[in-house]
C-alpha positions as CSV (number, residue, x, y, z in Angstrom):
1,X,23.8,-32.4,24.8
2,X,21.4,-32.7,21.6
3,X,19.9,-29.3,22.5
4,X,23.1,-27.5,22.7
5,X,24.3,-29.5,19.0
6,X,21.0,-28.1,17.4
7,X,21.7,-24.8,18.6
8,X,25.3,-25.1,17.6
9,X,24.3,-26.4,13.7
10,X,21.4,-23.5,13.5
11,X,23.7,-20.9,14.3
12,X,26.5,-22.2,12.1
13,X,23.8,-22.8,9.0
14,X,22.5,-19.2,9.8
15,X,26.3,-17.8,9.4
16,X,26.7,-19.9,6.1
17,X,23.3,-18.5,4.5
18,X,24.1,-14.9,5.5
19,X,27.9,-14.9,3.5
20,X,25.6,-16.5,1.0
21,X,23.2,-13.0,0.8
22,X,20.4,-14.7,2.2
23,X,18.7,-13.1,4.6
24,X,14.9,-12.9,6.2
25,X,12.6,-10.5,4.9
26,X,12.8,-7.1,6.7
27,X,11.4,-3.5,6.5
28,X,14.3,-1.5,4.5
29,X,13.0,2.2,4.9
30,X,9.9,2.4,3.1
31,X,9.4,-1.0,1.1
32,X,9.0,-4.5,2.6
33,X,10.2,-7.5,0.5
34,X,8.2,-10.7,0.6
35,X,10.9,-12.7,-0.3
36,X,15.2,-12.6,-1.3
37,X,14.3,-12.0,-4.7
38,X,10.7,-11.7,-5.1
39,X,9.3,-9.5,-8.3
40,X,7.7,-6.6,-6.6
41,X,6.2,-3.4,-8.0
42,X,5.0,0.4,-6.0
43,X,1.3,1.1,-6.7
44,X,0.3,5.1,-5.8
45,X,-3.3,6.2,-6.2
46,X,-3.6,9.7,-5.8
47,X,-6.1,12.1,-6.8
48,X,-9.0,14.6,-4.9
49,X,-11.8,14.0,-2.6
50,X,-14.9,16.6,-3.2
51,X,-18.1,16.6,-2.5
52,X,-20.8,15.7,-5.2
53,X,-21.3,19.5,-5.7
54,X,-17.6,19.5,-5.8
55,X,-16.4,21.3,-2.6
56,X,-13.1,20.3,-1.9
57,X,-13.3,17.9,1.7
58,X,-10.5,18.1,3.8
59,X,-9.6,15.7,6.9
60,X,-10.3,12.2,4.7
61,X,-8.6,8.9,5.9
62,X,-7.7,6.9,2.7
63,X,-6.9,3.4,3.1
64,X,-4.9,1.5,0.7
65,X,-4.4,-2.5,1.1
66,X,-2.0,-4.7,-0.6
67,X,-4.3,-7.6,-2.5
68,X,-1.9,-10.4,-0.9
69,X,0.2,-9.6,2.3
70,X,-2.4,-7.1,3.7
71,X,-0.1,-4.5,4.2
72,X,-1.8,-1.2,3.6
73,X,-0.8,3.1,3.8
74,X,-3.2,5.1,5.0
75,X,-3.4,9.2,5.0
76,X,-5.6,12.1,5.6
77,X,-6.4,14.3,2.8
78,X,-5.0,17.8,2.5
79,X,-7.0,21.0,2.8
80,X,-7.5,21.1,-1.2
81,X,-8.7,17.3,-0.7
82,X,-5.6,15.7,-2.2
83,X,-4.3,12.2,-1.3
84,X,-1.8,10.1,-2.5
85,X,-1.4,6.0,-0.9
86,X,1.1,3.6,-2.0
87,X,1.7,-0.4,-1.5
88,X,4.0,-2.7,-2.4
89,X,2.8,-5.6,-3.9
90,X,4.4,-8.8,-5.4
91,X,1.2,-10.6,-7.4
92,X,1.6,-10.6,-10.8
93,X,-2.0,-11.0,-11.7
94,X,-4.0,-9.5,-9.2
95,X,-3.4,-5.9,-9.0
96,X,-6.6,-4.8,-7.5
97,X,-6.4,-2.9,-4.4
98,X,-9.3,-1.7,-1.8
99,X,-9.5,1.6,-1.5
100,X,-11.6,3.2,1.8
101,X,-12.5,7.1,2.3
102,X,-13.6,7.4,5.9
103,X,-14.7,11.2,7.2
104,X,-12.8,11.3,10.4
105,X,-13.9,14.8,12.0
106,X,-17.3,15.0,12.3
107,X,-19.2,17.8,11.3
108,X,-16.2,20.1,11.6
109,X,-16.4,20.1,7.3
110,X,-19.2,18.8,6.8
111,X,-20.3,14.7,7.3
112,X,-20.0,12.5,4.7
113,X,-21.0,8.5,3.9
114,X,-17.8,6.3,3.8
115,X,-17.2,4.8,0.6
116,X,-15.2,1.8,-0.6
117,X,-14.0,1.1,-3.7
118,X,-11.7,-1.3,-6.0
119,X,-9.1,0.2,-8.1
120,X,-7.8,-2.0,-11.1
121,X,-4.3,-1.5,-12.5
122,X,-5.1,-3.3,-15.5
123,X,-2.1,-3.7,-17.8
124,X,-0.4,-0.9,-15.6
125,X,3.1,1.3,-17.0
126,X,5.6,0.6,-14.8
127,X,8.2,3.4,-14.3
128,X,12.0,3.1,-12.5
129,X,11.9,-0.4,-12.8
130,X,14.7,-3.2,-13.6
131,X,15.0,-6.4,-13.5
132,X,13.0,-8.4,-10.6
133,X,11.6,-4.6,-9.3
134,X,9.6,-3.8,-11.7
135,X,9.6,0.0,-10.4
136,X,6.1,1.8,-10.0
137,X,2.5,2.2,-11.5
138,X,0.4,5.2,-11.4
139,X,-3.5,6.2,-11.3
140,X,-5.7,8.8,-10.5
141,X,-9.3,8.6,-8.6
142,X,-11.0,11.4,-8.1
143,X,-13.9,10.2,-5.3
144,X,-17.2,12.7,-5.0
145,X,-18.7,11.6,-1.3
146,X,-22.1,12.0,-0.3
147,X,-23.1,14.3,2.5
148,X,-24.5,12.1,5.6
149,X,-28.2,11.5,5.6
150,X,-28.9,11.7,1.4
């Protein structure tokens, strides 16, 4: 009798909180909110992946993690060498992201080292933003990789 009166009030607080507009966080196409009302932003890196004699390297996995909630977008550069990740993020203050380059196929172009790196959106220009979504912040990295071996 208790088990079926907690059921009965968690269902009925569950209806109340839903008319209300609360609701749990869920993916909503491409963004995932932390939080009914949480300040969040979009931060894209994007840029070209070359050798350091400047050949353009194909077939890169970039990896791009969110500083708090881990979530991370991950792509494989284009045959020019272009990438472009993006994360949604909710910090405020700690808009530094990890950024891996990972040669996935071998000596089909060439092998090169992996590299990891920070990238820094200090004091970032947020564009398409309102309110509590601040919108989206931009930067460009070029990464030169070294061949396998030097």
């Amino acid at each position: 009798m208790k088990l079926r009166l907690i059921k009965t009030h968690n269902i009925i607080i569950a209806f109340l909180l839903s008319i209300l507009g609360f609701t749990s966080c869920t993916k909503q196409e491409e963004e995932t909110m932390s939080a009914y009302g949480t300040p969040h932003a979009t931060f894209k890196v994007y840029g070209k992946v070359t050798s350091e004699e400047g050949e353009k390297i194909p077939a890169i996995m970039v990896i791009m993690s969110a500083s708090i909630h881990q979530e991370s977008d991950t792509v494989i550069s284009d045959y020019d060498g272009n990438y472009e990740v993006k994360v949604l993020d909710s910090s405020y203050y700690f808009n530094d992201f990890p950024l891996k380059f990972e040669d996935i196929d071998g000596e089909a172009h060439g092998s090169f080292q992996t590299k990891d790196t920070i990238i820094k959106f200090k004091d970032p220009i947020y564009e398409n933003g309102n309110g509590w979504y601040r919108g989206e912040a931009s930067k460009e990295v070029n990464i030169k990789l070294k061949k396998e071996g030097e």
